[in-house]
N, CA, C and O atoms as a Tripos MOL2 file, in Angstrom:
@<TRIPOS>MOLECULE
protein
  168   167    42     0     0
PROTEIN
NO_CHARGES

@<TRIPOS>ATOM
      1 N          37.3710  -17.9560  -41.2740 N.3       1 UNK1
      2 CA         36.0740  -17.7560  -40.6210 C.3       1 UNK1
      3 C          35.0120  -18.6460  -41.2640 C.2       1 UNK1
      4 O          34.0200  -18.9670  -40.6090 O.2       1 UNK1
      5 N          35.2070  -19.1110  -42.6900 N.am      2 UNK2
      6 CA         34.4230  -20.0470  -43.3390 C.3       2 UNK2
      7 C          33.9590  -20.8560  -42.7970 C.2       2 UNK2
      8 O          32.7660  -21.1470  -42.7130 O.2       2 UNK2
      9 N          35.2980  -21.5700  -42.1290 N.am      3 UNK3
     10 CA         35.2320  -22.9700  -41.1680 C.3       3 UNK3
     11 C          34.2680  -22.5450  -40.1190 C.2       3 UNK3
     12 O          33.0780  -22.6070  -39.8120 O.2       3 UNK3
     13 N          35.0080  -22.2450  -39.8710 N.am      4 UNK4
     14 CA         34.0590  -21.8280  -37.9080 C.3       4 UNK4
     15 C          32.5300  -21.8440  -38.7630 C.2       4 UNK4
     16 O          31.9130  -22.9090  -38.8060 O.2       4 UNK4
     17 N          32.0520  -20.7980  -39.3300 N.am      5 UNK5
     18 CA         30.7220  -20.4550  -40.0760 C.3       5 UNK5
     19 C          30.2410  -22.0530  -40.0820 C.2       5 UNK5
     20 O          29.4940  -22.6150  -39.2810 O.2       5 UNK5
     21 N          30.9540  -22.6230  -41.3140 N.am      6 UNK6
     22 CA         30.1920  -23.8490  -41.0830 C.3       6 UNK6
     23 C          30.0980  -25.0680  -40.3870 C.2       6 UNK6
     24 O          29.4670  -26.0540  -40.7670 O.2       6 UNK6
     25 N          30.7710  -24.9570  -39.3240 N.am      7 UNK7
     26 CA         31.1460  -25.8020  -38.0580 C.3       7 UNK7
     27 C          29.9550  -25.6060  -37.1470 C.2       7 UNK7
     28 O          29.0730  -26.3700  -36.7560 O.2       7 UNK7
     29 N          30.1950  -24.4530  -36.9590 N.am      8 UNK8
     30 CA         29.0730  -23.9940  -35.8890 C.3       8 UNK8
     31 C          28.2320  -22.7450  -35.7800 C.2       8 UNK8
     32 O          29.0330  -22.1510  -35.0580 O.2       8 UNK8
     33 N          27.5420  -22.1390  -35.8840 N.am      9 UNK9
     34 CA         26.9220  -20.6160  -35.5250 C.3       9 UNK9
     35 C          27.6580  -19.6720  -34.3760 C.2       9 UNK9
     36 O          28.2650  -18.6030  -34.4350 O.2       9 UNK9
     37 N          27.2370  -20.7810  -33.0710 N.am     10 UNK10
     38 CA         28.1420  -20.0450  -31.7290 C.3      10 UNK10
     39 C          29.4610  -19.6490  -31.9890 C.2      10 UNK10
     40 O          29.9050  -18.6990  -31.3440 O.2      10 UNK10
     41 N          30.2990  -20.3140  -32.9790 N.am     11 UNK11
     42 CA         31.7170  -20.1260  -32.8000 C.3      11 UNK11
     43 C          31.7920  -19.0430  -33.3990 C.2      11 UNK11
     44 O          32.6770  -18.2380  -33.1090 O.2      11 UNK11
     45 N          30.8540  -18.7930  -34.3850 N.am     12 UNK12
     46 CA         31.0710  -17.5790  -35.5690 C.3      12 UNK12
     47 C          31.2580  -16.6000  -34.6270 C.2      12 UNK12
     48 O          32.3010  -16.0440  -34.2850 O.2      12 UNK12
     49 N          30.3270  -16.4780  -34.3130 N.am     13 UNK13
     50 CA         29.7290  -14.9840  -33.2560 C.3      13 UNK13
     51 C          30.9580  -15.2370  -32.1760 C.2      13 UNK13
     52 O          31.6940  -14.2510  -32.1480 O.2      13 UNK13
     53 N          31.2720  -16.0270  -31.5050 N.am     14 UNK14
     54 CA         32.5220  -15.3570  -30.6830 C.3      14 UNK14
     55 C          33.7350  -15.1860  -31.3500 C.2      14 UNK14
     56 O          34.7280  -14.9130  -30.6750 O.2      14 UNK14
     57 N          33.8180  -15.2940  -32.4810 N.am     15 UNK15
     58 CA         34.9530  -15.5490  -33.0870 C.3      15 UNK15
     59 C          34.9880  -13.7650  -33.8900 C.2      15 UNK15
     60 O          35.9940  -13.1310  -34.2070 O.2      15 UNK15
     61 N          33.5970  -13.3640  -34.0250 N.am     16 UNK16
     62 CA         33.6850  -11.8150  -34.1570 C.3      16 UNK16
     63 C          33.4700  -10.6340  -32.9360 C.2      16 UNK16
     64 O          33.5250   -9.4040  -32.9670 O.2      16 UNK16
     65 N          33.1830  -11.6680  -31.7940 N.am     17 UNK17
     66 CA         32.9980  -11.1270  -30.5070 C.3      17 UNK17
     67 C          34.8450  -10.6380  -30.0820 C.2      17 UNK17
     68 O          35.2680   -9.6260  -29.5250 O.2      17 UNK17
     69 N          35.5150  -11.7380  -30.5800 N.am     18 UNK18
     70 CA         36.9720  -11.4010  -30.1340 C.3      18 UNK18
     71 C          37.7070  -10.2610  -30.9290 C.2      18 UNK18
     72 O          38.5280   -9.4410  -30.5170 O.2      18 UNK18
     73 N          37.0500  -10.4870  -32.4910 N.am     19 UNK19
     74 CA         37.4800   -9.3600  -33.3540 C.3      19 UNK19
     75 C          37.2690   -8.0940  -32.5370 C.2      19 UNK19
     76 O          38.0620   -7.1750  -32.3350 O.2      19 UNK19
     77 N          36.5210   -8.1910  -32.2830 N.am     20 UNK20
     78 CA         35.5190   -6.4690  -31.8730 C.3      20 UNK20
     79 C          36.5120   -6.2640  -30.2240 C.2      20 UNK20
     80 O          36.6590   -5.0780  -29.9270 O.2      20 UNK20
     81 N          36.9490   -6.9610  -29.5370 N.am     21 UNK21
     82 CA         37.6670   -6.9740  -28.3890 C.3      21 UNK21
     83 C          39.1360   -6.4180  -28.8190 C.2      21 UNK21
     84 O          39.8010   -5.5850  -28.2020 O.2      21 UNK21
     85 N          39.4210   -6.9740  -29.8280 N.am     22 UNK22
     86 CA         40.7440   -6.4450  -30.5800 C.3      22 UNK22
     87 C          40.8630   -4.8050  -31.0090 C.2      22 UNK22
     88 O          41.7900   -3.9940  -31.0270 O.2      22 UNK22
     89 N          39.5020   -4.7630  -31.3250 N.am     23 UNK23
     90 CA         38.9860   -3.3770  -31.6220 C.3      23 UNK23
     91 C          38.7530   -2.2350  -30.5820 C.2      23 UNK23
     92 O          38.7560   -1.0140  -30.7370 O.2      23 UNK23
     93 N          38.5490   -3.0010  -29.4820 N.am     24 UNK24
     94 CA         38.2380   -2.2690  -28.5070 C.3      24 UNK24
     95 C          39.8620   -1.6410  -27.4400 C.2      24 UNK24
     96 O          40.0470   -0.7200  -26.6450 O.2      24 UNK24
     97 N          40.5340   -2.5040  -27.8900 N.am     25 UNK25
     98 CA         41.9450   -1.8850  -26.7960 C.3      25 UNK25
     99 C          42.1680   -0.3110  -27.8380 C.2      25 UNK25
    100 O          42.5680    0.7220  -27.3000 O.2      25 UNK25
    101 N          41.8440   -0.3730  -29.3220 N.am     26 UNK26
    102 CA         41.8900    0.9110  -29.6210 C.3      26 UNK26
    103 C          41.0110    2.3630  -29.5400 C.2      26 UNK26
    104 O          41.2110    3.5670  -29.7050 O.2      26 UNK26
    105 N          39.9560    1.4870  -29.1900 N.am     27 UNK27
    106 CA         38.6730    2.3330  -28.5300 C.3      27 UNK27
    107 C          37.2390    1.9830  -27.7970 C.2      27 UNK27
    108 O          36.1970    1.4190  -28.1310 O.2      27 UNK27
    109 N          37.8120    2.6990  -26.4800 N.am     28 UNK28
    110 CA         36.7680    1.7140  -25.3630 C.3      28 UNK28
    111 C          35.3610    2.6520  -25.8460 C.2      28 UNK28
    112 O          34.3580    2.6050  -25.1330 O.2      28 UNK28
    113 N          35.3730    3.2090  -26.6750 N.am     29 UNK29
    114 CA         33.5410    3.2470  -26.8290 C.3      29 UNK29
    115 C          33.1300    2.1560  -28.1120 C.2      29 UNK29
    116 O          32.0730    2.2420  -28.7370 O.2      29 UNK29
    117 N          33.8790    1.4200  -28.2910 N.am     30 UNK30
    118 CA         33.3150    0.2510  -29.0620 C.3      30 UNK30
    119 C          32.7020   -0.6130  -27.9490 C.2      30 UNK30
    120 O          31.5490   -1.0370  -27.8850 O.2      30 UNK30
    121 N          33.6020   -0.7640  -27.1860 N.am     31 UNK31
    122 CA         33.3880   -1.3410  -25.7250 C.3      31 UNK31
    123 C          31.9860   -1.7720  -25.0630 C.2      31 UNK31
    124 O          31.5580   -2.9030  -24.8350 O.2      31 UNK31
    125 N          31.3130   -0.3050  -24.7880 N.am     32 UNK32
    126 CA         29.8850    0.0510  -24.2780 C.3      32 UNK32
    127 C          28.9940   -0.5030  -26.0660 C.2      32 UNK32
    128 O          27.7820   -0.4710  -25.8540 O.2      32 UNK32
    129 N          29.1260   -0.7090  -26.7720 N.am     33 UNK33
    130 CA         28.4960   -0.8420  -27.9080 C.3      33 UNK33
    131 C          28.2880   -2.8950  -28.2690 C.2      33 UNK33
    132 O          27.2660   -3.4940  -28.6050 O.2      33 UNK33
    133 N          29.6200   -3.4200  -28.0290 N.am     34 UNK34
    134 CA         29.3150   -4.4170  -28.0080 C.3      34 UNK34
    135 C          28.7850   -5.1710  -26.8380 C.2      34 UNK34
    136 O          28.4780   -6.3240  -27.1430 O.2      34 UNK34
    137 N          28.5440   -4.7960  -25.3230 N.am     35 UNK35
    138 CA         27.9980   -5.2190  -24.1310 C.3      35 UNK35
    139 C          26.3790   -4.8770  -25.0680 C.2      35 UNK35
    140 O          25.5210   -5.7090  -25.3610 O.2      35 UNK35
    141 N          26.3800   -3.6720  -25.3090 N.am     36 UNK36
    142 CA         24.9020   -3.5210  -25.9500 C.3      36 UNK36
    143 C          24.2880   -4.8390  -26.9380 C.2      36 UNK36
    144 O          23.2240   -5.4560  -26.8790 O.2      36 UNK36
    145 N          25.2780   -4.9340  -27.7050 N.am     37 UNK37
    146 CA         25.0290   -5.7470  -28.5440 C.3      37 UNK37
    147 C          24.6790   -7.6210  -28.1540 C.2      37 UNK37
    148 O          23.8710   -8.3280  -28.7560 O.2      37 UNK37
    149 N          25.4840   -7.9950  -27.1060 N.am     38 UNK38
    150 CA         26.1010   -9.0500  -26.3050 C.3      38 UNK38
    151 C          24.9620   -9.2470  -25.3230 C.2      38 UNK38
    152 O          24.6230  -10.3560  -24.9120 O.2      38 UNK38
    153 N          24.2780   -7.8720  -24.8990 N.am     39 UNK39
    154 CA         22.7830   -8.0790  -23.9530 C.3      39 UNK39
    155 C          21.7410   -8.1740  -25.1700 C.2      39 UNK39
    156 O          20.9290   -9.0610  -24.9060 O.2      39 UNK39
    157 N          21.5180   -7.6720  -26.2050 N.am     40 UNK40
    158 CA         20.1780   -8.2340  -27.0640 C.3      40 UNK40
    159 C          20.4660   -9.4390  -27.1690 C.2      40 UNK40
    160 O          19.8170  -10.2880  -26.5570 O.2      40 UNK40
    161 N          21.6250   -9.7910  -28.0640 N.am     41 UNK41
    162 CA         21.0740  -11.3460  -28.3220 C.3      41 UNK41
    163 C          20.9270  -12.0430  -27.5130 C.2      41 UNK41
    164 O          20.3330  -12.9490  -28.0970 O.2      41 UNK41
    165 N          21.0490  -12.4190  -26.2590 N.am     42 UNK42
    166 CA         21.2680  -13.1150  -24.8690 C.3      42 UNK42
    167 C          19.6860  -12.7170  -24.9350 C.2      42 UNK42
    168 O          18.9430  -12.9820  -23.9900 O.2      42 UNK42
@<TRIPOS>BOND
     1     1     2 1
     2     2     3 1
     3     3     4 2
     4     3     5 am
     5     5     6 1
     6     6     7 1
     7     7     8 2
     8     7     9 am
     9     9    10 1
    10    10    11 1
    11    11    12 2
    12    11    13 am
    13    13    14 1
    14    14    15 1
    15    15    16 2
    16    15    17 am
    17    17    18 1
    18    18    19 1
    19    19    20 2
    20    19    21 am
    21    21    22 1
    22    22    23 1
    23    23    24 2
    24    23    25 am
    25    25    26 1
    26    26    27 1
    27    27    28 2
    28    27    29 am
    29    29    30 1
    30    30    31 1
    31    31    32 2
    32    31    33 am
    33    33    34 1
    34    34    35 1
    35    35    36 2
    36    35    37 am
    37    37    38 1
    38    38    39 1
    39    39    40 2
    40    39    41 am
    41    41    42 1
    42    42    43 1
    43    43    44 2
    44    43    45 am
    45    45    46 1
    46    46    47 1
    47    47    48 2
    48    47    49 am
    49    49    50 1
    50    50    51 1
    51    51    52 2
    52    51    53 am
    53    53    54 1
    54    54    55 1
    55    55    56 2
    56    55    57 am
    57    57    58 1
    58    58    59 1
    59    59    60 2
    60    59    61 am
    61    61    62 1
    62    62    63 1
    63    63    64 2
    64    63    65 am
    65    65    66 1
    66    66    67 1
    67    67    68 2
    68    67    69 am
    69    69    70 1
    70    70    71 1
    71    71    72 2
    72    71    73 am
    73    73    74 1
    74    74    75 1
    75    75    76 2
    76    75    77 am
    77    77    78 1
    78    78    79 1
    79    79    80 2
    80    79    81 am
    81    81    82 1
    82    82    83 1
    83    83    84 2
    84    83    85 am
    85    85    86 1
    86    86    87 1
    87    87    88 2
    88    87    89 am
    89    89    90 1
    90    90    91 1
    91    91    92 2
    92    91    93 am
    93    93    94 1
    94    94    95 1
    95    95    96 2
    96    95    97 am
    97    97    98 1
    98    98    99 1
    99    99   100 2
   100    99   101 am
   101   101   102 1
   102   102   103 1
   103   103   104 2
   104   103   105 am
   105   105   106 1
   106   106   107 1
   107   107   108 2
   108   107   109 am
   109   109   110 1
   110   110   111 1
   111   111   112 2
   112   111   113 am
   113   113   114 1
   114   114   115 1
   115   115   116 2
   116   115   117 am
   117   117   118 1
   118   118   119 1
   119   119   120 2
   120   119   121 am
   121   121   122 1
   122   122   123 1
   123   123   124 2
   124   123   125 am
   125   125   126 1
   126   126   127 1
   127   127   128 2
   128   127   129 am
   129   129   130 1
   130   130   131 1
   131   131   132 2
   132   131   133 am
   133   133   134 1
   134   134   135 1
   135   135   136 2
   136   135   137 am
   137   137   138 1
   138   138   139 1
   139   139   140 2
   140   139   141 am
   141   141   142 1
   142   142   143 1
   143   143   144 2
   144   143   145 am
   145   145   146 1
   146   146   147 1
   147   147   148 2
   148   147   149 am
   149   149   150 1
   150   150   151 1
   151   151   152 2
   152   151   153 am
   153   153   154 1
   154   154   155 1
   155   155   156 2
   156   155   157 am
   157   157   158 1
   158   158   159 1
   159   159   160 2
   160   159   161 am
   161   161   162 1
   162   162   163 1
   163   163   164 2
   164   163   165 am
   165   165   166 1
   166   166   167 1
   167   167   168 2
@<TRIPOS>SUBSTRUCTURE
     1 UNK1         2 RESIDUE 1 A UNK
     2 UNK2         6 RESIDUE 1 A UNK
     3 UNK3        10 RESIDUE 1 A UNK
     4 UNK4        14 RESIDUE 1 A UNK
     5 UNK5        18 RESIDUE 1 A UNK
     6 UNK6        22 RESIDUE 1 A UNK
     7 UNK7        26 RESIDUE 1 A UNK
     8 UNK8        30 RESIDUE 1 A UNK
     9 UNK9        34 RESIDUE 1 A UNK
    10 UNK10       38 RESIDUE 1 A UNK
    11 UNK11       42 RESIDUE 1 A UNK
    12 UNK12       46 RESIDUE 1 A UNK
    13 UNK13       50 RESIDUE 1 A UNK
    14 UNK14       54 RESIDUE 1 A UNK
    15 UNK15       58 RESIDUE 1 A UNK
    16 UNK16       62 RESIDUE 1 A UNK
    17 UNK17       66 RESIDUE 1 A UNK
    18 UNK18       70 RESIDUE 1 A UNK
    19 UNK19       74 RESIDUE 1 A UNK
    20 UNK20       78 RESIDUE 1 A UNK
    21 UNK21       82 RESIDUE 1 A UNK
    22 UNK22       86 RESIDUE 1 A UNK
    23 UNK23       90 RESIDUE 1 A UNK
    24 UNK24       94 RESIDUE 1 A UNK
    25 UNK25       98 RESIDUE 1 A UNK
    26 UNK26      102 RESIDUE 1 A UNK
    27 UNK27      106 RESIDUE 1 A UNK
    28 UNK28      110 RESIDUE 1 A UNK
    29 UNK29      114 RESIDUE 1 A UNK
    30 UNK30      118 RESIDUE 1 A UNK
    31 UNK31      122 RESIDUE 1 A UNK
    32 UNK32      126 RESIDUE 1 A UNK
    33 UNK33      130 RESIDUE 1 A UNK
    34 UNK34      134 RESIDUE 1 A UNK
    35 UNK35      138 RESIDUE 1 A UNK
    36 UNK36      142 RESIDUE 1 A UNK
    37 UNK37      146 RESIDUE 1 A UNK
    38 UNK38      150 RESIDUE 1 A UNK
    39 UNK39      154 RESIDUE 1 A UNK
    40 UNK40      158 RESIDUE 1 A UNK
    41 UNK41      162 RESIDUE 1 A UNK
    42 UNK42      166 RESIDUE 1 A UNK
């Protein structure tokens, strides 16, 4: 994740956007939490 970090900003953040997707097939109320999250920063 270092790399990505210092490659780019954007990549970071989708690159923990996918983590959290990984997270989510084990629980869809992470789900509703990262759309939350995914509409502020936007």
């Amino acid at each position: 994740m270092s790399l990505v970090m210092q490659a780019k900003p954007k990549s970071a953040e989708l690159i923990l956007v996918f983590l959290i997707l990984r997270v989510n097939i084990s629980g869809k109320r992470t789900s509703q939490m990262v759309i939350n999250v995914l509409l502020l920063e936007e």
